[in-house]
matplotlib code that plots the C-alpha trace (Angstrom):
import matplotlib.pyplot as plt

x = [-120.8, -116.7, -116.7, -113.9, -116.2, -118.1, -115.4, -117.5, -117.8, -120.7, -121.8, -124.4, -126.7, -127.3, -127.5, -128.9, -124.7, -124.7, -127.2, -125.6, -122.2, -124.0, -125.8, -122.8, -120.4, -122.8, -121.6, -118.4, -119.6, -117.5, -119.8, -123.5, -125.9, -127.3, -130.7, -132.1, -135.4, -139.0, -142.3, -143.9, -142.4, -141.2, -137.6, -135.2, -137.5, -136.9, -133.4, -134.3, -136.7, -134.2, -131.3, -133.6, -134.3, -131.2, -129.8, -128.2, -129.9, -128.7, -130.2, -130.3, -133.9, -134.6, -131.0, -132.7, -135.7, -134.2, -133.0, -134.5, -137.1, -136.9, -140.0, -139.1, -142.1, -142.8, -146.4, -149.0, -153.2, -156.2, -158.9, -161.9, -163.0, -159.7, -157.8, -154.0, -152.0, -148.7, -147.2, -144.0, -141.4, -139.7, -136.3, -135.1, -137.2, -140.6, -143.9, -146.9, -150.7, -150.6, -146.7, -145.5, -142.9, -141.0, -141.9, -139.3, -137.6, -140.2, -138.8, -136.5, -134.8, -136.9, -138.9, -141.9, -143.6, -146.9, -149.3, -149.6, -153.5, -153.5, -151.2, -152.4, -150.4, -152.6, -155.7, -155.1, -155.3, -152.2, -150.8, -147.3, -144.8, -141.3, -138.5, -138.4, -142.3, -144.1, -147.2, -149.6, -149.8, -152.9, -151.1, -152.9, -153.7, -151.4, -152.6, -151.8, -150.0, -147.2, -146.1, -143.7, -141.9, -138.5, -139.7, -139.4, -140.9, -138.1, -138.0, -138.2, -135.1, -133.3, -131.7, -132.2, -130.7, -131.3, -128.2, -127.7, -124.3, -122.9, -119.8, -119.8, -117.1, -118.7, -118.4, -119.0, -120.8, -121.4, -120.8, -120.7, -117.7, -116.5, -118.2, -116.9, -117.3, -121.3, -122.6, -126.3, -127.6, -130.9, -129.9, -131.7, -131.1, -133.8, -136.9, -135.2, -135.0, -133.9, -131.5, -127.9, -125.1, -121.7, -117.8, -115.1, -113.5, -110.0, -109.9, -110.6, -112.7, -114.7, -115.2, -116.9, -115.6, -113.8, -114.0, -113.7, -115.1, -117.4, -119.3, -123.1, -125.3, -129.0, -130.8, -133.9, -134.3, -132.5, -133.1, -132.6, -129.9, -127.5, -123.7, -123.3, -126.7, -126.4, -127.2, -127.8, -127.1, -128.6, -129.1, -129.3, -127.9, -125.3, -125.5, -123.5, -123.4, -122.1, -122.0, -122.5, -119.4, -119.6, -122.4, -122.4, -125.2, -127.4, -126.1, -128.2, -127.3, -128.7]
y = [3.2, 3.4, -0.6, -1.2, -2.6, 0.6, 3.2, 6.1, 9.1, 10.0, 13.8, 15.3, 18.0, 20.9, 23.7, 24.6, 25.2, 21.5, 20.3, 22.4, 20.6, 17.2, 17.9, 18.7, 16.0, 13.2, 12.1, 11.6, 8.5, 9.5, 10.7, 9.7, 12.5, 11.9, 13.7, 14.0, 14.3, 14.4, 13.5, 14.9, 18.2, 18.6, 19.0, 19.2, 17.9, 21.5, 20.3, 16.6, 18.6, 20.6, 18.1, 16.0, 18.8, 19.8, 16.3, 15.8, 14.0, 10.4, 9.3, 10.9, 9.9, 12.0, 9.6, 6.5, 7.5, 7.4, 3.8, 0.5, -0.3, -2.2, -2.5, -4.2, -6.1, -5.9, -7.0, -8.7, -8.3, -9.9, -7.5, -8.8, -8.0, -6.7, -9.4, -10.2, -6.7, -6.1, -3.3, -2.2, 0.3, 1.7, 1.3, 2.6, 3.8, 4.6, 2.0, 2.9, 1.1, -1.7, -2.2, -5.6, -6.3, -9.1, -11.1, -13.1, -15.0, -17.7, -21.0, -22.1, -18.9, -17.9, -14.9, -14.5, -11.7, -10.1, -7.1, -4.3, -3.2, -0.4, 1.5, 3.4, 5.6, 6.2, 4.5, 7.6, 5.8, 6.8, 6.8, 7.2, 5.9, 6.9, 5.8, 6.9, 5.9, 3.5, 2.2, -0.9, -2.4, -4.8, -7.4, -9.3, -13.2, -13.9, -15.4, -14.5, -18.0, -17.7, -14.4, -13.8, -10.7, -10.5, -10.4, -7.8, -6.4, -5.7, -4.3, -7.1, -5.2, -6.4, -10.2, -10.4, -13.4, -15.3, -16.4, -19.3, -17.9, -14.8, -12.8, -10.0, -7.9, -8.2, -7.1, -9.5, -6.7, -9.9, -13.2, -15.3, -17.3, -17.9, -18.5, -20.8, -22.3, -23.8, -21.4, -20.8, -17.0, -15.6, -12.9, -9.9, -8.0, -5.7, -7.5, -10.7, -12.6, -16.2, -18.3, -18.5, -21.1, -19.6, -20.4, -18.3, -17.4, -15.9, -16.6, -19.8, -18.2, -14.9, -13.6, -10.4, -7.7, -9.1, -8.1, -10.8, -11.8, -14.5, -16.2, -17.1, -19.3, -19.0, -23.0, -22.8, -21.1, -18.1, -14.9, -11.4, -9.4, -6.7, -5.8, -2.7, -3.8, -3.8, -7.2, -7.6, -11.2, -12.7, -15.7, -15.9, -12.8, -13.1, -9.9, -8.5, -6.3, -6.3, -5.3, -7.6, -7.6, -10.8, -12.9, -15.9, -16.6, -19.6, -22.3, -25.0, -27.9, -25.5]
z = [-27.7, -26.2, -27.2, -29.2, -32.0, -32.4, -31.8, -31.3, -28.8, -27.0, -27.4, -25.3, -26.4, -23.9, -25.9, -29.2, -30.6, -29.7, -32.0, -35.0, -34.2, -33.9, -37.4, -39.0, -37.6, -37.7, -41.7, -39.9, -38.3, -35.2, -32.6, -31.3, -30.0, -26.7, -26.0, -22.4, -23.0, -21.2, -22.7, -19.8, -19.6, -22.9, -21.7, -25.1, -27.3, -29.5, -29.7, -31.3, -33.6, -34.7, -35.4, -37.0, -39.5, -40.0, -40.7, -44.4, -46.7, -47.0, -50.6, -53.5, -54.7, -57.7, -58.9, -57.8, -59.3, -63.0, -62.1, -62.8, -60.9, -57.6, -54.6, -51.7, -50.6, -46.5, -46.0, -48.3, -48.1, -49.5, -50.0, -51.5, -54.7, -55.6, -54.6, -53.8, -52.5, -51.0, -49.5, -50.3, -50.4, -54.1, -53.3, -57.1, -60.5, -61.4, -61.2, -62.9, -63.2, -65.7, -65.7, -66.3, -63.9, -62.4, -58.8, -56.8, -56.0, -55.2, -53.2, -56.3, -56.7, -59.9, -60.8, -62.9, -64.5, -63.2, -63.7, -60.9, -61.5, -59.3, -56.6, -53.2, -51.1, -47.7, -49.3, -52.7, -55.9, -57.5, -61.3, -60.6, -57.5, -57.5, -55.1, -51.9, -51.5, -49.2, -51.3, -51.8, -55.7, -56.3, -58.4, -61.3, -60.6, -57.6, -54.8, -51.8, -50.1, -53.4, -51.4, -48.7, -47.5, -49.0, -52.1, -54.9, -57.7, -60.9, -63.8, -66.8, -68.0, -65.3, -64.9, -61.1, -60.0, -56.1, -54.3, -51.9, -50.5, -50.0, -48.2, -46.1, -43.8, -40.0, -36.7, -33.4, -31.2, -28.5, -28.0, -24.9, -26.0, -29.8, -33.2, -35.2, -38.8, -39.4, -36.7, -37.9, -36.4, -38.1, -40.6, -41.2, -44.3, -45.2, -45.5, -46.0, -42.4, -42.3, -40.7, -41.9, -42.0, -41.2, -43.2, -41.6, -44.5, -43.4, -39.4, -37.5, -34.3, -34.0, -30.6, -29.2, -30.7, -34.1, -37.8, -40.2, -43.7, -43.3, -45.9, -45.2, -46.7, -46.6, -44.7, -46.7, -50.0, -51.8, -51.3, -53.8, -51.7, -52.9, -52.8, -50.0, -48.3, -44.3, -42.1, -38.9, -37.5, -33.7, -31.9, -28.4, -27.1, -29.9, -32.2, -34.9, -37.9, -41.5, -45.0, -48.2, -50.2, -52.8, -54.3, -55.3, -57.7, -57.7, -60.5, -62.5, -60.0, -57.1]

ax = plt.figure().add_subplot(projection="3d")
ax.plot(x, y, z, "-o")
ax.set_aspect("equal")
plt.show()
């Protein structure tokens, strides 16, 4: 937590004055509660309970709700009779039972439209799913194999677009020696996971504990990301974190 990468103080919770300070002072991004707790004796627990109720909202979902829609898909299912189903989370907007909607990107970097037939939320038929919901939406003709976590569902409003490359601020939390340019780490970026080519963009060598913009560019096929969305990158015992910044959408010749 002291390392020079994360900057932040430790603060530990003895008393219940400490959780109220923790729950205020936690948007500050300065300190990090530490809770001693006992799952056989119950030691503390009360005090996690309690910061963890009295922590500030971080979205705003009734906002997200009233923008276009966007499901992030996690997990897909084939349920006979019913056919293909993924499960999902509603990142943004409103879905509804027989809403035409866009799925992608496929292995090209395109999206096509499909039909949601019907929506579940813990196994409850549903008419309605706003964001900030975890659900499953049987999709109409879509087989199962065309699929693959990372995907979304979009509003046909939208123009989503697939990138090959993108840029994003990071921090080195550990490397064994230095990174340089054309260093390939799997990249995990919400539900997108796949291994990444590396460009330094403004430095020559990374080690353990630098910030640099680096750009990254996906080995396999393109992938719908977003500016402000958090990575994670590893290989090895190599880890570090980061923040999109620019995208570089696909072009024709891609």
């Amino acid at each position: 937590v002291k390392h020079p990468s994360v900057n932040k103080l430790p603060f530990m919770v003895r008393k219940p004055e400490d959780v109220v300070i923790c729950a205020k002072n936690i948007q500050d991004d300065r300190i990090v509660p530490v809770f001693h707790v006992s799952n056989v004796t119950g030691e503390n627990l009360p005090y996690l309970r309690k910061f963890l109720n009295l922590l500030p909202v971080r979205k705003d979902w009734t906002a997200l709700s009233k923008q276009p829609l966007e499901v992030i898909i996690d997990s897909t299912f084939y349920v006979t009779g019913v056919g293909t189903v993924v499960g999902g989370f509603v990142a943004q907007g409103v879905i509804h039972p027989n809403d035409t909607v866009l799925l992608g990107p496929n292995s090209n970097g395109h999206f096509r439209t499909t039909i949601v037939k019907s929506i579940h939320v813990k196994q409850i038929n549903v008419q309605k799913v706003e964001a900030g919901t975890a659900a499953c939406f049987a999709l109409k003709k879509e087989r199962r194999s065309d699929i693959r976590k990372g995907m979304v569902l979009i509003d046909v409003k939208n123009k989503p677009q697939a990138v090959w490359e993108f840029e994003a601020e990071i921090v080195v939390l550990y490397h064994s020696t230095t990174i340089l340019s054309n260093y390939q780490p799997v990249v995990h970026c919400g539900t997108v996971r796949q291994s990444c080519a590396i460009t330094l963009v403004d430095r020559e060598i990374l080690r353990t504990g630098d910030k640099a913009k680096v750009r990254f560019r996906f080995m396999y096929k393109p992938e719908y990301v977003k500016i402000g969305s958090k990575l994670i990158f590893r290989e090895g015992r190599t880890k570090g974190l980061g923040t999109i910044c620019t995208l570089h959408p696909m072009t024709n010749t891609q």
